[in-house]
C-alpha positions in Angstrom: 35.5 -17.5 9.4 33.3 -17.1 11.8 30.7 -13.9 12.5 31.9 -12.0 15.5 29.3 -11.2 17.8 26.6 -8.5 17.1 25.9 -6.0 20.1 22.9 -6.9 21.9 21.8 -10.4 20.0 22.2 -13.5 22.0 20.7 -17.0 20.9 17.7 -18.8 22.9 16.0 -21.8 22.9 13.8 -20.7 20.3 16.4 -19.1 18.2 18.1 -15.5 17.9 17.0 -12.4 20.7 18.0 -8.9 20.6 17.9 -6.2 22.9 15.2 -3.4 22.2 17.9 -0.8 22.5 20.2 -2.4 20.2 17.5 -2.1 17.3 17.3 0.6 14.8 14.0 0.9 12.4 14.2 1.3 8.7 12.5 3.4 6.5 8.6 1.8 6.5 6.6 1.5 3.9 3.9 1.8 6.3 3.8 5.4 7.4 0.3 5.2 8.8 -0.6 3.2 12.4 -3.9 2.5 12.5 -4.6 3.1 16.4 -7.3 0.1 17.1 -5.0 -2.3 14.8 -1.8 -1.6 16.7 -3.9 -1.9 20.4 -4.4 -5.7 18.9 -1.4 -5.8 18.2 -0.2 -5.0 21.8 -3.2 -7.0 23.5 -1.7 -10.3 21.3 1.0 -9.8 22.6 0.4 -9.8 26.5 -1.9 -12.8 25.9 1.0 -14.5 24.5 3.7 -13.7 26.9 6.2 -11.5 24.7 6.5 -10.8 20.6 6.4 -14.6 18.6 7.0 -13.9 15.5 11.0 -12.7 14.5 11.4 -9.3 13.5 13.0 -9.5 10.4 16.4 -7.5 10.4 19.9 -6.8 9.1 22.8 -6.0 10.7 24.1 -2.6 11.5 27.8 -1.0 10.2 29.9 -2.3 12.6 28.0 -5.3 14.0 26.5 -2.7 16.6 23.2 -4.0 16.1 20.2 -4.9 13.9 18.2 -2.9 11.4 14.3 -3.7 11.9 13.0 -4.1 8.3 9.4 -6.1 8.9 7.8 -5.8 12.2 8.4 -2.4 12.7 4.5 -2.4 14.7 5.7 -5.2 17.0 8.7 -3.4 18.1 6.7 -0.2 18.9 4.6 -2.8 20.6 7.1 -4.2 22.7 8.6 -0.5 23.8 4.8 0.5 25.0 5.0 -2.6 27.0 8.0 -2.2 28.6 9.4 -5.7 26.8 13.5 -6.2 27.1 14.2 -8.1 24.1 12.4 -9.5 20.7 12.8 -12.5 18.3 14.7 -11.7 15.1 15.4 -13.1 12.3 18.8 -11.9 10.7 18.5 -11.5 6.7 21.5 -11.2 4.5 22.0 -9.4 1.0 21.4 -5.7 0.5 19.1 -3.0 0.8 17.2 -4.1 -2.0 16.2 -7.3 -0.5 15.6 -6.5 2.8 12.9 -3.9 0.9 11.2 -6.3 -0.7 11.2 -8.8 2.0 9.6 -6.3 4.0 6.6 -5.6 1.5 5.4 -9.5 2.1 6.0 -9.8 5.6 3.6 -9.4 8.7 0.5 -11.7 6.8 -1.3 -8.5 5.9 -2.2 -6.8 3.4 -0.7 -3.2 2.9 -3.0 -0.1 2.5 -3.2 1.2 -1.3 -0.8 4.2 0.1 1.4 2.3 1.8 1.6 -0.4 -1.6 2.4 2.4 -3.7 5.6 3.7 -1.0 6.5 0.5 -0.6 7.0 -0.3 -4.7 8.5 3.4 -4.6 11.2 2.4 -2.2 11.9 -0.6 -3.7 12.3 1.0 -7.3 14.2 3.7 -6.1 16.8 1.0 -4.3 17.6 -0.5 -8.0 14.5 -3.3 -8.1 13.0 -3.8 -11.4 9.2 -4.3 -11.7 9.4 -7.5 -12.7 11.1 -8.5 -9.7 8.4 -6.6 -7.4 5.9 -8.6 -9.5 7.4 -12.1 -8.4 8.4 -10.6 -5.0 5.0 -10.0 -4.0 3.0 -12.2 -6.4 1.0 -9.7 -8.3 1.1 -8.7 -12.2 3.3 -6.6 -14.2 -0.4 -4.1 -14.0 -0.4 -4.0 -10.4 3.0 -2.7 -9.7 3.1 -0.2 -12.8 -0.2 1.3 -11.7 1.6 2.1 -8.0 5.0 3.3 -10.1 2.7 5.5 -11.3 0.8 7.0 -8.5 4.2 7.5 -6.9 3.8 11.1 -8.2 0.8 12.0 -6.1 1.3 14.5 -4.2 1.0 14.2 -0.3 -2.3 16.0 -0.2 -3.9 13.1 -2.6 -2.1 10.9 -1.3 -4.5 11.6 2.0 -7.0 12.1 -0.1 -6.5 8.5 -1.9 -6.0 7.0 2.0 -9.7 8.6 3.4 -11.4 7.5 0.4 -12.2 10.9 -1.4 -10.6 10.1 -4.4 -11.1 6.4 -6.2 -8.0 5.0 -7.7 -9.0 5.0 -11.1 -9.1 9.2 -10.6 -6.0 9.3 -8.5 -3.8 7.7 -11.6 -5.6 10.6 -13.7 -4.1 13.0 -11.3 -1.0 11.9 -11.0 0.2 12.7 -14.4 -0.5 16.7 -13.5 1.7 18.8 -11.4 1.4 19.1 -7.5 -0.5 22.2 -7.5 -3.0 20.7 -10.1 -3.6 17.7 -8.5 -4.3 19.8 -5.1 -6.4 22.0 -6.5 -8.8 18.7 -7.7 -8.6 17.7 -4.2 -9.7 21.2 -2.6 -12.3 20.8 -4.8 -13.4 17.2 -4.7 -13.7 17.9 -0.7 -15.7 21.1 -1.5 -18.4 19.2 -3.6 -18.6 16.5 -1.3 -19.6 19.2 1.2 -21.9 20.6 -0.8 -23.3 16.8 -1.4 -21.4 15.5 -3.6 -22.3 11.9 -2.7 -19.8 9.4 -4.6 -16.0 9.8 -3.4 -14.4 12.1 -6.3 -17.0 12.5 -8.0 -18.9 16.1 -8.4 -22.5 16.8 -8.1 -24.2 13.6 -10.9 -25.2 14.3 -14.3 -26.5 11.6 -17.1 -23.8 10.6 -19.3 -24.0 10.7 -23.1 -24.7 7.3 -25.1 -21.5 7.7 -26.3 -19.9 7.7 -23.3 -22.1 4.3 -22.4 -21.0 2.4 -25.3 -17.2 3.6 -24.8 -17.7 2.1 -21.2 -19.2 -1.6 -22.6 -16.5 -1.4 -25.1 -13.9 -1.5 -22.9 -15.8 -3.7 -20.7 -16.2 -6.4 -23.6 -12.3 -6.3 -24.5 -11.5 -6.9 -20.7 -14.5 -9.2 -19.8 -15.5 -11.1 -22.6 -18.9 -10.2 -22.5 -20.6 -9.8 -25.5 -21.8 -6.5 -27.1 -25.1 -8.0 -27.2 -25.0 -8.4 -23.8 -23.9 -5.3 -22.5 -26.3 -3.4 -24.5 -29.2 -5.4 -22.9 -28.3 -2.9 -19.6 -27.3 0.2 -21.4 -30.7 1.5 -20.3 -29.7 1.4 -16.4 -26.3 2.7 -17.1 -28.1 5.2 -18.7 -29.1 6.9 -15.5 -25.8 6.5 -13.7 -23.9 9.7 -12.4 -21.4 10.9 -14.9 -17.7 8.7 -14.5 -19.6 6.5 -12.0 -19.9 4.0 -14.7 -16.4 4.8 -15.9 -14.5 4.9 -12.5 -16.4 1.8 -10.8 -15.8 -0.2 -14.4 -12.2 0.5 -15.0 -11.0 0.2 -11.1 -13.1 -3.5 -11.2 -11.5 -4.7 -14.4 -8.1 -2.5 -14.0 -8.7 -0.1 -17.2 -6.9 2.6 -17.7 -9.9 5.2 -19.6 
């Protein structure tokens, strides 16, 4: 039996058009718009004539329209420039899919915060990790690590965005409650004002030899390099700020110290 007709989508030449009225956007994984990135995005698309690429979508209740899943920057695009009507691409299957669809779509790379809602959302709409894995080509690691900073709070979240806190730290912190994890933050920005130089850090002390030879332990069961090896630098870790060694190490060769 054939589809009745969905409000505001006709076909074209170059496939399936909808109205810009007729379009509703989903929840984004993207919650940040990067001014200067979505002024290219607007400039591409007066050089070109009008949006190229579909907007991926799904239908609305009722056939009333289209749900905008991937592409949600295009469509703000094309409402800024006054556009009547966009590509689309109409996806079938369920929330789930259209989710996870979403998180590989656009050719670019999501920020780390926007990586971490993005597994969230996808978790919470039944997908298992394994699935987000394959979905988006990464490891079993990659996605657990972002399950897990799923409990930052918004303020580190922010934090994690800008750079103040590395990654390695921000999976420390998400293990403590809100309040905790906010007070590290007040006070990560507090000794980076007082000169604090390395983001999450506080003012540098030498670490112990223990501490070094933890670090090329760890290093050794993730590299391969030898003992022998890393000893031969232990003297200039020596002199490295406190977790410098620690934090730069583990987020390299995804430890979790």
């Amino acid at each position: 039996m054939p589809r009745k007709k969905i409000d505001g989508v006709s076909q074209g030449d170059a496939g399936k058009y909808c109205l810009l009225t007729n379009l509703e956007l989903a929840p984004n994984a993207r919650d940040h718009l990067d001014p200067e990135r979505f002024d290219e995005i607007k400039a591409q698309i007066k050089a070109h004539g009008g949006v190229h690429t579909p907007l991926k979508c799904s239908v609305k209740s009722g056939d009333t329209g289209l749900i905008v899943w991937d592409g949600q920057r295009r469509y703000r695009a094309a409402v800024d420039l006054g556009l009547e009507r966009v590509p689309v691409l109409i996806m079938r299957g369920n929330e789930c899919d259209h989710i996870l669809a979403a998180g590989t779509g656009e050719g670019e790379t999501h920020d780390l915060v926007s990586q971490i809602r993005w597994v969230q959302m996808a978790v919470n709409a039944g997908a298992q990790q394994k699935r987000i894995a394959e979905t988006r080509g990464v490891s079993s690691t990659w996605v657990s690590q972002r399950v897990k900073l799923a409990a930052l709070s918004e303020m580190a979240r922010v934090a994690l965005r800008e750079g103040v806190v590395t990654m390695t730290l921000a999976l420390k912190m998400a293990s403590k409650p809100e309040a905790q994890q906010n007070d590290k933050i007040n006070s990560i920005r507090a000794a980076k004002k007082n000169g604090a130089k390395r983001p999450g850090s506080l003012p540098p002390k030498r670490p112990s030899i223990k501490s070094c030879r933890n670090v090329s332990e760890k290093f050794e069961a993730a590299s391969g390099v030898s003992q022998t090896q890393i000893e031969a630098f232990q003297d200039g870790v020596n002199w490295a700020a406190g977790e410098l060694a620690t934090d730069v190490m583990a987020e390299k060769y995804g430890l979790e110290l």
